[in-house]
C-alpha positions in Angstrom: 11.9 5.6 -20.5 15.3 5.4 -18.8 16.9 8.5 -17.3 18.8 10.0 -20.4 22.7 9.8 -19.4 25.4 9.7 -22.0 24.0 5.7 -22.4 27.6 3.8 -21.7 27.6 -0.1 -23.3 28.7 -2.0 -20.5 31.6 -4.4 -22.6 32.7 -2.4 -25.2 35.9 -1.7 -22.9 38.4 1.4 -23.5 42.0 0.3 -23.4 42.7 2.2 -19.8 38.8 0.3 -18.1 38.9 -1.0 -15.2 35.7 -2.9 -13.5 34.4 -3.4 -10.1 31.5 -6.0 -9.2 29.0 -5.0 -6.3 26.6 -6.4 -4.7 23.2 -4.0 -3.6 20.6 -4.8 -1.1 17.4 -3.3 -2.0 17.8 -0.6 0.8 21.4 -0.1 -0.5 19.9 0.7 -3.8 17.2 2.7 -2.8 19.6 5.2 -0.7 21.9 5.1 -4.0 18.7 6.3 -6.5 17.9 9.1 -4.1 21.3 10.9 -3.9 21.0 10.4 -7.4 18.2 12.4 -7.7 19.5 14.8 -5.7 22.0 15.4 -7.6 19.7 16.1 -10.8 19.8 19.6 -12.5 16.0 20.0 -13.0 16.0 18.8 -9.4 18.3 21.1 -8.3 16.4 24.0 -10.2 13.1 23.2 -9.2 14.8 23.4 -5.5 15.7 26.7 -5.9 12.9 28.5 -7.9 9.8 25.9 -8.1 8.0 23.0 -6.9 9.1 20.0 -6.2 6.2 16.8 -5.2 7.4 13.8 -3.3 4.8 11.0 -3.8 4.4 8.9 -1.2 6.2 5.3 -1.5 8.7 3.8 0.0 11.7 4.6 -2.5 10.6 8.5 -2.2 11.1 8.6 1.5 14.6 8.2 0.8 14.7 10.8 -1.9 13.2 13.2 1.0 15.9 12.4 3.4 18.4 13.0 0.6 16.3 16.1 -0.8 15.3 17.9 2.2 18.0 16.8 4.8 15.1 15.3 7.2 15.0 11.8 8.4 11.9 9.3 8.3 12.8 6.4 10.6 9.6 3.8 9.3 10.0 4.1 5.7 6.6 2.6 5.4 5.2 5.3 7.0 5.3 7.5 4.0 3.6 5.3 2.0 0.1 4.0 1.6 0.0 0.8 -0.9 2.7 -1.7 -0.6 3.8 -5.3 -0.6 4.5 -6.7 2.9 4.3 -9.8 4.9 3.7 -11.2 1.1 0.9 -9.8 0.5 -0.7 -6.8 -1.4 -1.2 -4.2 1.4 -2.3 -1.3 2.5 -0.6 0.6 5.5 -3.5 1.8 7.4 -1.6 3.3 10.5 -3.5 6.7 11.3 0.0 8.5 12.0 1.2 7.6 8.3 3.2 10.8 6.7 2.0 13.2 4.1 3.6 14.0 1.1 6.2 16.3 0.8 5.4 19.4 -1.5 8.6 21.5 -1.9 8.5 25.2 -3.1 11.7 26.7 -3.6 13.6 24.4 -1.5 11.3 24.4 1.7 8.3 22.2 2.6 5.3 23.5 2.1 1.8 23.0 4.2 -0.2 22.0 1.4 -1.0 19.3 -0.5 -0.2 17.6 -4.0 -3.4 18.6 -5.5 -3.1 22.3 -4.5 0.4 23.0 -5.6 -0.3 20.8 -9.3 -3.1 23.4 -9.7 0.4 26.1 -10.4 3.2 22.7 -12.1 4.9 24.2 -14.9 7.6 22.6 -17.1 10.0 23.6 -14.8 8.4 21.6 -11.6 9.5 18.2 -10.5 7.2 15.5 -9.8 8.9 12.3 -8.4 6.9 9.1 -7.7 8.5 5.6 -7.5 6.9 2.3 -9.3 6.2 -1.3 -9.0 7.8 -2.6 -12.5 9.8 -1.5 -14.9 11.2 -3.5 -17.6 14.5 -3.4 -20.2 12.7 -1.0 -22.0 12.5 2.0 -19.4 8.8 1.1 -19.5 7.4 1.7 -16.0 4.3 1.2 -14.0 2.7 1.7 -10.2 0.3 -0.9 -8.8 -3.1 1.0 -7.8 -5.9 -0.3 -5.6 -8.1 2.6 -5.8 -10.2 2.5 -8.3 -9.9 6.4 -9.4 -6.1 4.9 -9.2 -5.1 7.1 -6.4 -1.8 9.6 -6.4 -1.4 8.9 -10.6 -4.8 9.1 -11.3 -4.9 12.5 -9.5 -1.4 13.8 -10.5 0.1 12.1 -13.6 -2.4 13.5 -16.5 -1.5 16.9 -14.8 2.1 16.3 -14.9 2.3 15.0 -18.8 0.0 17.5 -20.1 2.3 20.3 -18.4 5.7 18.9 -19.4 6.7 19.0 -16.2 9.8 16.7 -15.2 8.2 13.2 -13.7 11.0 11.4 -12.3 10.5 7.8 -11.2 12.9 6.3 -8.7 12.9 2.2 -9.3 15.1 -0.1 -8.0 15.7 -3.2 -10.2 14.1 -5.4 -7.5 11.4 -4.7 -9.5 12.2 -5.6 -13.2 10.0 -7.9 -15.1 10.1 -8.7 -18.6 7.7 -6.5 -20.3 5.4 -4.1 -18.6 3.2 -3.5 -21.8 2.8 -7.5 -21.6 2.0 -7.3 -17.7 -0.5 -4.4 -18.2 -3.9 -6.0 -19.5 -3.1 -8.8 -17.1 -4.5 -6.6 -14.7 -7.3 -4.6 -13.2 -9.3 -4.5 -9.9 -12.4 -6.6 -10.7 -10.3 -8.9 -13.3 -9.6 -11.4 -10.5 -11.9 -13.5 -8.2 -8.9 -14.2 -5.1 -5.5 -12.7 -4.2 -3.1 -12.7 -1.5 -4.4 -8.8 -0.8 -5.9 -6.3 -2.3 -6.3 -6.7 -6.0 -4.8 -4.1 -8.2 -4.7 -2.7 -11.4 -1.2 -1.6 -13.4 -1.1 2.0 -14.4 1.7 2.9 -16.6 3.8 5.7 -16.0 3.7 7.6 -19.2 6.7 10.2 -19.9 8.3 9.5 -17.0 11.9 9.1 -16.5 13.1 6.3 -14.4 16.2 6.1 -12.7 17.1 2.5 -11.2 20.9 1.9 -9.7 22.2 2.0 -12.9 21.9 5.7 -14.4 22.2 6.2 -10.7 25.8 5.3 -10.9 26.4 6.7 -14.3 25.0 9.9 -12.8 26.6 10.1 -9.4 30.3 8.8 -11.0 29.7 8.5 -14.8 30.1 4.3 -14.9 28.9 2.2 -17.1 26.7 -0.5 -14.9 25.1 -3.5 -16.3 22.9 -6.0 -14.4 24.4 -9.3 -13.9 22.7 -11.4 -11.1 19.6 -10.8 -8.3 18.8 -12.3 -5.4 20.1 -13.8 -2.5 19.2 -14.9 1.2 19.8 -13.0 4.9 18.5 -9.6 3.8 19.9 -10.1 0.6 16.9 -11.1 -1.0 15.9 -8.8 -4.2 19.8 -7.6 -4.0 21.4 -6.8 -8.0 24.4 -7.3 -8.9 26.7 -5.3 -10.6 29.2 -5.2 -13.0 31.0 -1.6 -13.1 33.1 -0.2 -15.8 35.0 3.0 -16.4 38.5 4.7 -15.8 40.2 4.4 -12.7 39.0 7.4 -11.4 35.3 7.5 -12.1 35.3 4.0 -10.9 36.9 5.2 -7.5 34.2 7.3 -7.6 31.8 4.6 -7.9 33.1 2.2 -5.3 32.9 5.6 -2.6 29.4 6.1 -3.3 28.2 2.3 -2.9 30.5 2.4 0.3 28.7 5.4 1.7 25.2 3.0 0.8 26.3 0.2 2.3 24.7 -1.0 5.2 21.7 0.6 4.8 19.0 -0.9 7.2 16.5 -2.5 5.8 12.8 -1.6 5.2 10.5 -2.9 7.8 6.3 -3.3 7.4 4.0 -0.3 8.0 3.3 -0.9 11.6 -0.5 -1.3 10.3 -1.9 -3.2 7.7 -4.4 -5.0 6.4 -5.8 -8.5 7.8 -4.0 -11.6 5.8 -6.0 -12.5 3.3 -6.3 -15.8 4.5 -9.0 -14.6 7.1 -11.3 -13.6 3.7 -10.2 -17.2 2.1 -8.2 -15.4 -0.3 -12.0 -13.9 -2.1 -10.9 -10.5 -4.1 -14.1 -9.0 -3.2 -14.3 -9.7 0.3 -11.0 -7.9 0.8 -11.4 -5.3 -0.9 -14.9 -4.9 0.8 -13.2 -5.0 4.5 -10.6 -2.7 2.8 -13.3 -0.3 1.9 -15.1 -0.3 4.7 -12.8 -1.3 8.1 
C-alpha cells in the first residue's frame, strides 16, 4: 500500500491551483523519498524513544544520510543485491557497509536480528524494493534462497505491527506485482543475465515513491506523466504538480534542493558477467555460492 496522505486527485483543480512540471533523475528522486522519510512522525518518534532498522539497499543509504546526518559516498556500498552493468548482481566488495540499527536516535553496534528480537509497534523498519505497481503493491528481488534481509525481518515486522516503511522510486513501476510474482523463483529458470531471483512481496508495508514524497514534504498533488530519457536521465519521472501557490513554492524548493544529485555508480565488486557462465542459471548461482 501507498503511504496514507490526505490522497489529492491530480486534475480535479481548485479555482486558486497552480501547476509546476518536473523532471526527476532517479538519484534526484531517491534524495527526495529520504527527506521524506525523515520527516515522518512514526519516524521521528521511533528516533527519539525506539528503534529504527535501515536495510541495506541503495534507496536506504540515502534515508541514512537524511536520517542520521552521515554521509555514504558509494551508495552501492550499503547494499548487497542489485542491478548493475545490466545484470542481476551481487556487490561482493569485502568493505561493503552494515546496516544501520538506530536506538533512540543513535546508531547502534548490533545487528538487525538482535534489535528485531525487542521491535514493538512503535519501531520503524525501512527497507526499499524492486517493483511496485499502481496499486501500492510492492516487492524486493531475493537471491538467497532463505530470501535474505525479508526472510529474516519482515514476518517479525508484520506480526509486531511495527511501522515497515518502503522507500521506492517509480523507476521501478510495473504493471501488476501480484501478476509478476509467480513469474518468479530461483530454480524456475534455466539462464539469466545474473543471478536468478525470486519476488517476495512486501506485505503491510507502506511505500513511499516521489509522489507522497511531495505531498508529504509540501502537501502537492503529483501525478506521473512521462519516464525516461537519455544522458543520466534514463529511468527519470516526470511530474505534473498541483496545489496553491504556496505549497507549490514549497514543492519547487524541495526538488531544487534535489537537483543535481550525482548519480549512483556500481558496487566496486561484483559478480563475473554472466556471459562467462553462457548465461546457465545454475552455473551462476553455483560460482555465486561458492567464489
Amino acid at each position: 500500500m501507498f503511504y496514507p496522505t490526505q490522497q489529492f486527485k491530480p486534475g480535479a483543480r481548485a479555482g486558486n491551483a497552480v501547476a509546476a512540471l518536473v523532471v526527476l533523475n532517479v538519484s534526484e528522486g531517491k534524495r527526495l523519498i529520504a527527506k521524506a522519510i525523515g520527516a515522518l512522525p512514526e519516524v521521528k518518534k521511533a528516533l527519539e524513544k525506539g528503534i529504527v532498522i535501515i536495510s541495506r539497499g541503495v534507496t536506504t543509504a540515502y534515508v541514512a544520510e537524511e536520517i542520521l546526518g552521515v554521509r555514504i559516498p558509494l551508495k552501492a556500498q550499503y547494499t548487497v543485491g542489485c542491478v548493475a552493468g545490466g545484470e542481476l548482481t551481487c556487490n561482493t566488495s569485502p568493505d561493503r557497509l552494515k546496516p544501520y540499527v538506530v536506538r533512540k536516535g543513535k546508531p547502534a553496534d548490533i545487528l538487525p536480528a538482535q534489535a528485531l528480537k525487542t521491535f514493538t509497534a512503535e519501531d520503524v523498519f525501512i527497507k526499499g524494493g524492486s517493483a511496485v505497481d499502481r496499486e501500492g503493491n510492492a516487492a524486493v528481488l531475493v537471491a538467497s534462497e532463505t530470501a535474505g534481509t525479508v526472510g529474516e525481518s519482515v514476518p517479525i515486522v508484520v506480526a509486531r505491527g511495527a511501522h515497515f516503511i518502503a522507500p521506492i522510486g517509480l523507476e521501478k513501476l510495473v504493471p501488476s506485482v501480484p501478476e509478476a510474482l509467480p513469474q518468479c523463483g530461483i530454480h524456475r529458470f534455466k539462464y539469466a543475465t545474473g543471478l536468478p531471483c525470486g519476488l517476495f512481496p512486501l506485505v503491510n508495508a507502506r511505500v513511499v515513491t516521489e509522489i507522497q514524497a511531495l505531498e508529504i514534504l509540501a502537501g502537492v498533488s503529483a501525478a506521473q506523466v512521462a519516464a525516461g530519457g537519455v544522458g543520466r536521465s534514463e529511468g527519470a519521472v516526470v511530474l505534473a504538480v498541483e496545489g496553491n501557490q504556496e505549497n507549490v513554492d514549497r514543492a519547487l524548493a524541495v526538488i531544487k534542493a534535489v537537483k543535481g544529485e550525482a548519480p549512483d555508480a556500481a558496487p566496486s565488486k561484483v559478480l563475473p558477467p554472466a556471459a562467462s557462465f553462457d548465461y546457465d542459471a545454475l552455473a551462476i548461482r553455483r560460482n555465486w555460492r561458492n567464489p
